[in-house]
Every structure is written in structure tokens, then in C-alpha cells.
C-alpha positions in Angstrom: -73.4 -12.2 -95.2 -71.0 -9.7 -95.1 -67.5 -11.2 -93.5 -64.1 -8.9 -92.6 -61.3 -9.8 -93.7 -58.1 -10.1 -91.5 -56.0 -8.9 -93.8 -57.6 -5.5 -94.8 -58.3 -5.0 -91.1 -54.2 -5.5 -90.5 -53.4 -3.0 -93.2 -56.3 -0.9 -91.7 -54.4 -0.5 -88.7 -51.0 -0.3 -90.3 -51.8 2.9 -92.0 -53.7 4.4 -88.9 -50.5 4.2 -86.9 -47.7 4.6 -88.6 -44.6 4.9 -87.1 -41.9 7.9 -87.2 -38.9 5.7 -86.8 -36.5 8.4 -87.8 -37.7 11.5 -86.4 -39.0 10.0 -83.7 -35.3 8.9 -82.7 -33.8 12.3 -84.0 -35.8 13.7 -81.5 -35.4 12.0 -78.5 -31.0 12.3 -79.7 -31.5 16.3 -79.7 -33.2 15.6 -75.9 -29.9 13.9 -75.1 -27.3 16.6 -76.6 -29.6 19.0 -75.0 -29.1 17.2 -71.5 -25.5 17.1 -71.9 -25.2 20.4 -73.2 -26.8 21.3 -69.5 -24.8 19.0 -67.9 -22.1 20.6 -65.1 -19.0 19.9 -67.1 -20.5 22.3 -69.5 -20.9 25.1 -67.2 -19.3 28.3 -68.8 -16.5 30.0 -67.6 -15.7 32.4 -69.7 -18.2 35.3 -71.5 -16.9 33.9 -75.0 -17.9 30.3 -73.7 -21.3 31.9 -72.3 -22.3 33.5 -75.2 -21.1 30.2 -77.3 -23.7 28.2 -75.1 -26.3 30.7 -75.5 -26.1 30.6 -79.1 -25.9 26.6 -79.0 -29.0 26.2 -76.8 -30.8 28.6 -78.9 -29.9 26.6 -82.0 -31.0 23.3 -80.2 -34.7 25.0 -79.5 -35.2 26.0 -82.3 -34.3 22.2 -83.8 -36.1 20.4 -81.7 -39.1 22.2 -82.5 -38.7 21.9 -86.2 -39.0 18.4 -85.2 -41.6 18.4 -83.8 -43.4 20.2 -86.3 -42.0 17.5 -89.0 -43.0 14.8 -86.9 -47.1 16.4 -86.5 -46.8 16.9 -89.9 -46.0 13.0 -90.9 -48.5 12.0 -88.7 -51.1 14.5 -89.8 -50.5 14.2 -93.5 -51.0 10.0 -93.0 -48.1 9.4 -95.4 -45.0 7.6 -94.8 -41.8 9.7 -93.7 -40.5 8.8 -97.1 -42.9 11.0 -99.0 -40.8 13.6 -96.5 -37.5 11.9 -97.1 -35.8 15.8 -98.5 -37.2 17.4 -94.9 -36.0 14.7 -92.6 -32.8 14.7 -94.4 -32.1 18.0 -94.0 -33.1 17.9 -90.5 -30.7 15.1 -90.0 -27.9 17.5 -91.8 -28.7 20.3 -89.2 -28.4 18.2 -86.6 -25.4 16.4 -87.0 -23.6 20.0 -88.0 -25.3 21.3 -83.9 -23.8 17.9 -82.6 -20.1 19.0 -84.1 -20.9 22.6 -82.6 -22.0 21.0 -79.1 -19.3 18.6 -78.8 -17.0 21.3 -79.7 -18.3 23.3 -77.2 -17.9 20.3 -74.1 -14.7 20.2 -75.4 -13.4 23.9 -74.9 -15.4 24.1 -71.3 -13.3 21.3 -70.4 -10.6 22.4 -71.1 -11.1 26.2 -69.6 -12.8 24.2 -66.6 
């Protein structure tokens, strides 16, 4: 008789769905900076500050798909996001340098608002 065991059948399912924790959540942050970054009080006024927004938005993009592409990748490859600990770190690095550059940003149309 050939019986299943639980426990294989829990790590069985473990490994088929892995979770992203960390990009996962980096992600849906880079979805809220870019919803305040389009937010009114970050309409530009000036051509310096529209160019600046540009340049930020841009930047954002091009992040979020990285992401992405990290997160398919995780998924894909069936390994933890440990085995990809140097990528999501240095996603994590670009990301809180944008943050600095966006809240900078809210900060001068503010101000010029």
C-alpha cells in the first residue's frame, strides 16, 4: 500500500508557492511614491521642477519594472529570494536613493506652490 505523507505533501506545497515577501512589498512601496509623486501637491510649476518630475517618473518606471523582472525571476527560478539577496539589495539601495529624490522633489513643489 502506498500511503502520502503529510509532511512531504506540506513541504510539497511550501516550495510550489513561495512567497516574495520583500520584493513583493518593494513593489507595491514604488506604487505608493508613484501615487504621490502624481498627487496635485506635486504639480510642477516651474520648467526646472517639470523637467525634475520628468526625470523622476522616468526613474520610477524604469524601477518598478526591474522589479518586476526580479520578482518573475524568483518565482521562475523556484529558489528562495535569498539565493537573490545581492539583486534585491541593490534594488532596495535604488530605491531608497528615488525616495530621497521624490521627497525632495514634494518638497521644492511645495514650496514654489
Amino acid at each position: 500500500m502506498n500511503t502520502l505523507d503529510p509532511q512531504n505533501k506540506a513541504r510539497s506545497k511550501q516550495t510550489a508557492a513561495k512567497p516574495i515577501h520583500f520584493p513583493e512589498r518593494q513593489q507595491t512601496y514604488l506604487v505608493n511614491l508613484s501615487r504621490q509623486l502624481n498627487s496635485y501637491h506635486c504639480v510642477p510649476k516651474t520648467v526646472q521642477l517639470h523637467e525634475q518630475m520628468d526625470q523622476l517618473k522616468r526613474s520610477l518606471k524604469k524601477l518598478m519594472n526591474e522589479n518586476e523582472d526580479l520578482i518573475l525571476a524568483i518565482r521562475k527560478s523556484g529558489k528562495s529570494e535569498l539565493h537573490y539577496f545581492d539583486e534585491c539589495e541593490a534594488q532596495f539601495a535604488k530605491m531608497m536613493q528615488l525616495e530621497r529624490d521624490i521627497l525632495a522633489y514634494i518638497g521644492k513643489a511645495k514650496i514654489q506652490g
